[in-house]
DOGUMAR-802021 format. One record per residue (C-alpha): residue in three letters; x, y, z. Coordinates in Angstrom, 3 decimals. Example, Ala and Ser with C-alpha at 12.3 -4.5 7.8 and 13.67 -1.06 7.14 Angstrom:
2
ALA_12.300_-4.500_7.800
SER_13.670_-1.060_7.140
***
This chain:
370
UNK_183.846_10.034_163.704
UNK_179.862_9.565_164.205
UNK_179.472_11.959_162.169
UNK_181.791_11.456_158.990
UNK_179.802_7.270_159.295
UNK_176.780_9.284_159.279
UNK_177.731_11.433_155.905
UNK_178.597_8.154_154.367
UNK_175.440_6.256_154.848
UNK_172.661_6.417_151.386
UNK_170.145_9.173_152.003
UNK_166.878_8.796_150.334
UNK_165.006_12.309_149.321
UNK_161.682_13.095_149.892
UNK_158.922_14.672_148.273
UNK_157.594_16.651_151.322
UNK_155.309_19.853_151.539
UNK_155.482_22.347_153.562
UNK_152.666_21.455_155.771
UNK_154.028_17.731_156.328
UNK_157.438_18.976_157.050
UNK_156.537_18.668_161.298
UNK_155.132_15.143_160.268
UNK_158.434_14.422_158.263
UNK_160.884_15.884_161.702
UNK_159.216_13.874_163.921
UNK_160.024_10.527_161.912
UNK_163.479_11.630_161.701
UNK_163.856_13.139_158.819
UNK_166.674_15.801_157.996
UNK_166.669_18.789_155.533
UNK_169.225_19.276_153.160
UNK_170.405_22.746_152.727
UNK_172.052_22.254_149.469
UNK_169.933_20.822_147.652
UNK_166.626_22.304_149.478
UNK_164.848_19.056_150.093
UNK_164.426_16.362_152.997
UNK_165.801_13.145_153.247
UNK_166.081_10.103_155.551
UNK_169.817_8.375_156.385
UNK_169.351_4.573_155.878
UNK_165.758_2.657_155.811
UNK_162.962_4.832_155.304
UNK_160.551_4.714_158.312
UNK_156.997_3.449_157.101
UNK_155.389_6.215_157.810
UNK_157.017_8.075_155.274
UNK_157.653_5.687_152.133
UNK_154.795_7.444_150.406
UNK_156.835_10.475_150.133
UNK_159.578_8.846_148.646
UNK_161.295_10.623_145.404
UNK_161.926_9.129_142.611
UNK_165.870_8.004_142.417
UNK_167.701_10.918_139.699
UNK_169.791_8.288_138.081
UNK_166.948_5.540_137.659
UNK_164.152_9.247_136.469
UNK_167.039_9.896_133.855
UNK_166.959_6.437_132.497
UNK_163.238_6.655_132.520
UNK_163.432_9.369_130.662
UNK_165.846_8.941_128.411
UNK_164.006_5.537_127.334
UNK_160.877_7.830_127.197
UNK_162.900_9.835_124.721
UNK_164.336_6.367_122.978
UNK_160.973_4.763_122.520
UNK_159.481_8.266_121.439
UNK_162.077_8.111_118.345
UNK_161.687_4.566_117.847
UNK_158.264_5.268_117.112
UNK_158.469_8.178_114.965
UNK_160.700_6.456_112.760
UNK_158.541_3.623_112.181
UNK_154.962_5.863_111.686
UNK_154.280_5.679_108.167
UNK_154.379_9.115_105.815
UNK_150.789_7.931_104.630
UNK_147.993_8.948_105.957
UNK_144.968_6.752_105.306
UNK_142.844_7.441_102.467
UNK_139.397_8.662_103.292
UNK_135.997_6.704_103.017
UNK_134.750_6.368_99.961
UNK_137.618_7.254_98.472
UNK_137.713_4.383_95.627
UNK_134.130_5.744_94.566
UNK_134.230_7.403_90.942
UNK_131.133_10.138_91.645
UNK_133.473_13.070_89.626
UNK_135.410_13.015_86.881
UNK_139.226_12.539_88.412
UNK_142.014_13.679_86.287
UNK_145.220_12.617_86.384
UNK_147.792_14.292_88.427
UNK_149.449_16.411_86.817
UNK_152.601_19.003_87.713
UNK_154.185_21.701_85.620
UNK_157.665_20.737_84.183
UNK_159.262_23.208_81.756
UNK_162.636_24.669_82.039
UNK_161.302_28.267_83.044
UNK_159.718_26.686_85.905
UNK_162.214_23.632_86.967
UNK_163.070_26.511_90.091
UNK_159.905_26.105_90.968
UNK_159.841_22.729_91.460
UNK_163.402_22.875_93.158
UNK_162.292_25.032_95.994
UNK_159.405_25.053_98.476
UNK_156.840_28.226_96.895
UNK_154.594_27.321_100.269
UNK_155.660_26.205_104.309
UNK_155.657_22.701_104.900
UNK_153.963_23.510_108.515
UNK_151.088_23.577_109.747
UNK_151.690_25.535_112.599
UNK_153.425_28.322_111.779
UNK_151.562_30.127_109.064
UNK_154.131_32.829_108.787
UNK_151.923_35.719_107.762
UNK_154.362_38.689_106.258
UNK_157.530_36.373_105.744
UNK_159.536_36.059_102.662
UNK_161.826_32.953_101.964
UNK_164.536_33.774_99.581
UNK_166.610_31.037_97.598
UNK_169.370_31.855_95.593
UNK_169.857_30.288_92.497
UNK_172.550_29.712_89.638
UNK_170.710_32.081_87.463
UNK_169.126_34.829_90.109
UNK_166.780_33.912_92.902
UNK_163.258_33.381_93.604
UNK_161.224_34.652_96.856
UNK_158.013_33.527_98.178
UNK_156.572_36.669_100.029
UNK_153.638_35.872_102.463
UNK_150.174_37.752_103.358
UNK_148.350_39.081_106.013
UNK_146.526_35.824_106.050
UNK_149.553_33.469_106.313
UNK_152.076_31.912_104.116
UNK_150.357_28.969_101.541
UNK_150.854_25.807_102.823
UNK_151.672_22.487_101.030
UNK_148.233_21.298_101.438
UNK_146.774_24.783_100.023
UNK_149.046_24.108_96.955
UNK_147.082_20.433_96.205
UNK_144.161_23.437_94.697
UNK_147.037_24.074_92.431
UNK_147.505_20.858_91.293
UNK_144.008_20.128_90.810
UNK_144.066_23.449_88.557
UNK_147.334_22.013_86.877
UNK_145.825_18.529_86.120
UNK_142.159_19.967_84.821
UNK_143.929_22.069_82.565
UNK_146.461_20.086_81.206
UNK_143.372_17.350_80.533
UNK_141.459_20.237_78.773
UNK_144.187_21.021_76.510
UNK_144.866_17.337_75.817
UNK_141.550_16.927_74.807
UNK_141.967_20.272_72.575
UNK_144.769_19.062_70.727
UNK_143.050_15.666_69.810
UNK_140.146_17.945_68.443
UNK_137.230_17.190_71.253
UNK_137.112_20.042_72.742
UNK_137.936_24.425_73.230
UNK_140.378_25.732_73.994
UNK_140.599_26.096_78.088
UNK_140.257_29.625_79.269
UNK_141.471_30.800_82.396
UNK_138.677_30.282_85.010
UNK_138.662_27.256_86.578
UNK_135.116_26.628_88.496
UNK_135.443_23.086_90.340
UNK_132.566_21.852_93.167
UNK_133.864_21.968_96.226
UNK_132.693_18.063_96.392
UNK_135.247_17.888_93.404
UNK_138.411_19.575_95.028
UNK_137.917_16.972_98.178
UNK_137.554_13.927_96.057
UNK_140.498_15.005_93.565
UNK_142.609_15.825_96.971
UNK_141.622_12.376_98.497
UNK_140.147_14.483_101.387
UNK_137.013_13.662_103.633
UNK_134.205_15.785_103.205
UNK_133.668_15.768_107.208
UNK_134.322_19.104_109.989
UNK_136.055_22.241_108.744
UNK_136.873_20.547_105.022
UNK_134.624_23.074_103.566
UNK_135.746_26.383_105.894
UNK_139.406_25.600_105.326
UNK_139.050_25.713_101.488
UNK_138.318_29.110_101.297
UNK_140.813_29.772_104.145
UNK_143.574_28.531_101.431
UNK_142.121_30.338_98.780
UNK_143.084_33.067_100.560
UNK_146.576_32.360_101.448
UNK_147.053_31.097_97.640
UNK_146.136_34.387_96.248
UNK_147.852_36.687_98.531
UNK_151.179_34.290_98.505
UNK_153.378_36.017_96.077
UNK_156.196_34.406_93.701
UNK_158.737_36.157_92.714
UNK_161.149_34.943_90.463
UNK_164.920_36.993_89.406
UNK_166.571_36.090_86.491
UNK_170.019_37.638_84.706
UNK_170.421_36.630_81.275
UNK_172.491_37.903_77.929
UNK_170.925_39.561_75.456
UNK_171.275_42.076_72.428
UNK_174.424_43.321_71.091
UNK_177.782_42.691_73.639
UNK_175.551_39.783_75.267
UNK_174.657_42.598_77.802
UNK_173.584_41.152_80.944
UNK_169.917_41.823_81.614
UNK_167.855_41.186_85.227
UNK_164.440_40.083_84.357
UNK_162.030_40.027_87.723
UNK_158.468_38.296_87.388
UNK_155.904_38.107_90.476
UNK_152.689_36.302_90.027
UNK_150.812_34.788_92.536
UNK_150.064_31.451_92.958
UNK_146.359_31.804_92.182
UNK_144.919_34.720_90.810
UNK_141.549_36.004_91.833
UNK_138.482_33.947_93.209
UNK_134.999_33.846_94.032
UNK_133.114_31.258_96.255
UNK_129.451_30.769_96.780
UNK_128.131_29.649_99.881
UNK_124.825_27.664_101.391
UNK_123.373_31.376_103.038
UNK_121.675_29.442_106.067
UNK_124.374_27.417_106.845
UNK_127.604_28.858_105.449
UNK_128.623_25.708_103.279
UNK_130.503_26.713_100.435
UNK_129.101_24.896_97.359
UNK_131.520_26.255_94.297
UNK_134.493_27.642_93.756
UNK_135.963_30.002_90.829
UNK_139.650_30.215_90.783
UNK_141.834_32.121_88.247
UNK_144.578_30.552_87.073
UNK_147.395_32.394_87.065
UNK_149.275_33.231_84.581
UNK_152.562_31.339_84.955
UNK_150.953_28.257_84.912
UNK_148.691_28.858_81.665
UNK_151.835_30.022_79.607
UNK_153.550_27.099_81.219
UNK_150.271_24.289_80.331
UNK_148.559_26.156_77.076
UNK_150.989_28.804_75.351
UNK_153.859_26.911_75.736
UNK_154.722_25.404_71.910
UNK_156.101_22.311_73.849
UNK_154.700_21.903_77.307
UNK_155.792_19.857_79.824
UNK_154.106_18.747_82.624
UNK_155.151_15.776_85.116
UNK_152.892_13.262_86.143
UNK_152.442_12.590_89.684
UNK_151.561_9.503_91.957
UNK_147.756_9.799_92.717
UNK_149.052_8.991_96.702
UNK_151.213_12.394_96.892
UNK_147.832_13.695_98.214
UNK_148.259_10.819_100.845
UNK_152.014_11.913_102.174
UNK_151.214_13.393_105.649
UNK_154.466_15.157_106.487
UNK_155.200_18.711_104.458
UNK_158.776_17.568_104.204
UNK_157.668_14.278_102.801
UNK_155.784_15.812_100.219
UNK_158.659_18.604_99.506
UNK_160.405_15.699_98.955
UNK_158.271_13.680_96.508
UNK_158.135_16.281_94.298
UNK_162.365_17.426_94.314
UNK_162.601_13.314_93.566
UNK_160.024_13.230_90.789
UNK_161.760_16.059_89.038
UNK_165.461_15.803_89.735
UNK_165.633_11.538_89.345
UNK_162.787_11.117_87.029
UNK_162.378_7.188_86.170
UNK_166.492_7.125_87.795
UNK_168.006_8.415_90.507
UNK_169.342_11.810_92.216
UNK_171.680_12.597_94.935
UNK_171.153_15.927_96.625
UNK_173.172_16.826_99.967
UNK_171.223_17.025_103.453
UNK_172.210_20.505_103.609
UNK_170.816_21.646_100.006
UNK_167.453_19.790_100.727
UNK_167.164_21.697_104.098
UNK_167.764_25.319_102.222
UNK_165.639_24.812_99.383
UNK_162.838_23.742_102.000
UNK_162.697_26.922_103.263
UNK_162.018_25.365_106.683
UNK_161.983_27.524_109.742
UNK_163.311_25.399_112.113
UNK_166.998_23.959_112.699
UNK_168.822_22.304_110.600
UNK_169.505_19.437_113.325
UNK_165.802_19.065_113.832
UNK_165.256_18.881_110.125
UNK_167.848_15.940_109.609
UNK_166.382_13.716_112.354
UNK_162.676_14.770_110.391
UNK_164.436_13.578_107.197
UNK_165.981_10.360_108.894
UNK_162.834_9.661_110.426
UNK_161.215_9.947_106.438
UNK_164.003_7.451_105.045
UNK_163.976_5.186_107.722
UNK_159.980_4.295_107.482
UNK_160.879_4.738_103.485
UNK_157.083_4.575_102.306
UNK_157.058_7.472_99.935
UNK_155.177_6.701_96.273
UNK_157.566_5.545_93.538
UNK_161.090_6.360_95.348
UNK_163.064_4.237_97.853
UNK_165.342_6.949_100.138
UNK_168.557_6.017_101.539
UNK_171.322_7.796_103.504
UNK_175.387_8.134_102.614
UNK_177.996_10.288_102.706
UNK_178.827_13.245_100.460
UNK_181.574_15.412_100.104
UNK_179.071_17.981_101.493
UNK_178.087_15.754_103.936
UNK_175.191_13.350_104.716
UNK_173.353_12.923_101.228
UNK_169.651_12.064_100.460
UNK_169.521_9.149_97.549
UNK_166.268_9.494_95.484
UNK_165.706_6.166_93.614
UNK_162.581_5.540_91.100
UNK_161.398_1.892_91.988
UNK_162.610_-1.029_89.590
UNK_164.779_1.246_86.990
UNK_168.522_1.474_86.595
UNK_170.425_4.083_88.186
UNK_171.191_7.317_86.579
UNK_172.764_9.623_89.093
UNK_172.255_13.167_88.701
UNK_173.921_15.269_91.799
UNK_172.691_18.464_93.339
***
């Protein structure tokens, strides 16, 4: 009967080592065989409060608030980073942003060409989408899979061209070859980067994951007599060859020479009616890889309206590596804080589930569904 009292009373656990177990007997406490730890029936003698553990229910609260406030947090941390110092100064020539547009490229713009990591650099991979019309696959080097921050070279290339052939058609200047030779000074202050640690070491570092990222887009279309279905295949990658020179004592790289590659000069010179996009001078600003993925499937699919494209279409075009649970609470966390440039994000259902709204800022609706 002592005994079953004795069962019933609260035990409190201890946090004991093995060389204060004599010290932990000899103020009565008891080991539990179970659960392989000591414990004391009742009060806890004074001489061994210090040793107290903490309570499991009360350490899974804790830690489940932890967890809560975590969240809480992450949903409310703007996608915007801060703009550098300096960054309102006007020492280079700044085009505007520019982004390529034209029907033979809208698959481009639909789908992730680079990793929205920064971790995992993927080196050897190859992301496949599969389209309406064939598929396009984004096959990575030795050196790592381009990121979404090694693309804003690309841009910059996009935008200096498309300003050279403006100028062109107007009469004011050549015709824009295909070398593109920027400062490095130039691609820092056009990517609203500082010009402080590894800035300059990492540019050629995405030089070489631009080059040796390969596009390759698969295409079946009707053509000749019978409308005999063809397969067309194109690979091009997303820079073409470059040069850099360098500071010799100190290793600085000063200048840059980048060929552009050829889908992007047919796209921006030879085409007889180009179309590029425009783009919000604060993409470069949009910390997150999925926020920026983002940005850009909203500032092609809803224009100056809006678009609808499921949770579950967004995640495969992304190409993302992780989960597709992980990369719904990412994309909750992005339309919760709802701070990207031009387009307000919201949440509802879909007949393929949870759908992401894309809405231009201060224009009427026009839904177009993905």
């Amino acid at each position: 009967m002592n005994h079953e009292r004795a069962a019933r009373r609260p035990r409190t656990y201890l946090n004991i080592d093995f060389d204060k177990k004599e010290h932990a007997k000899l103020h009565g406490a008891q080991w539990d065989v179970q659960s392989k730890s000591w414990y004391v029936f009742g009060d806890v003698p004074v001489e061994l409060v210090n040793y107290v553990a903490p309570d499991p229910l009360q350490a899974s609260l804790a830690r489940r608030g932890a967890k809560l406030a975590a969240d809480a947090a992450e949903r409310t941390k703007s996608s915007l980073r801060r703009p550098p110092l300096g960054d309102e100064q006007t020492d280079f020539f700044v085009p505007t942003l520019y982004d390529v547009a034209t029907k033979d490229s809208r698959s481009i713009m639909d789908v992730a060409v680079f990793r929205l990591s920064k971790k995992d650099k993927r080196a050897g991979e190859t992301i496949r989408y599969d389209l309406a019309d064939g598929c396009v696959e984004v096959k990575a080097g030795p050196d790592g899979m381009a990121s979404v921050w090694d693309y804003d070279i690309v841009l910059m290339a996009i935008s200096h061209l498309t300003e050279a052939m403006n100028r062109y058609r107007d009469g004011q200047g050549e015709k824009p070859g295909l070398t593109f030779r920027p400062h490095v000074s130039e691609i820092l202050k056009f990517c609203r980067r500082s010009d402080g640690g590894r800035q300059y070491e990492e540019i050629e570092g995405a030089l070489d994951r631009l080059k040796n990222t390969t596009i390759k887009i698969v295409r079946t279309t009707r053509k000749g007599r019978g409308n005999r279905p063809m397969r067309e295949a194109q690979a091009e990658g997303l820079i073409g060859n470059y040069k850099t020179v360098s500071y010799a004592d100190t290793g600085r790289v000063a200048m840059v020479e980048v060929e552009i590659p050829g889908w992007i000069y047919r796209e921006v010179v030879e085409a007889e009616n180009p179309e590029v996009l425009t783009v919000h001078p604060a993409f470069f600003l949009i910390e997150p890889g999925i926020g920026r993925f983002l940005y850009r499937v909203a500032r092609r699919a809803a224009g100056k309206g809006e678009a609808r494209w499921a949770f579950r279409t967004i995640y495969e075009r992304s190409g993302s590596a992780g989960t597709f649970k992980e990369f719904c609470r990412l994309l909750r966390g992005i339309i919760a804080v709802n701070d990207l440039p031009e387009y307000d994000l919201s949440e509802v259902p879909g007949k393929e589930g949870p759908t992401l709204v894309m809405a231009y800022r201060d224009a009427v609706p026009s839904i177009e569904s993905t």
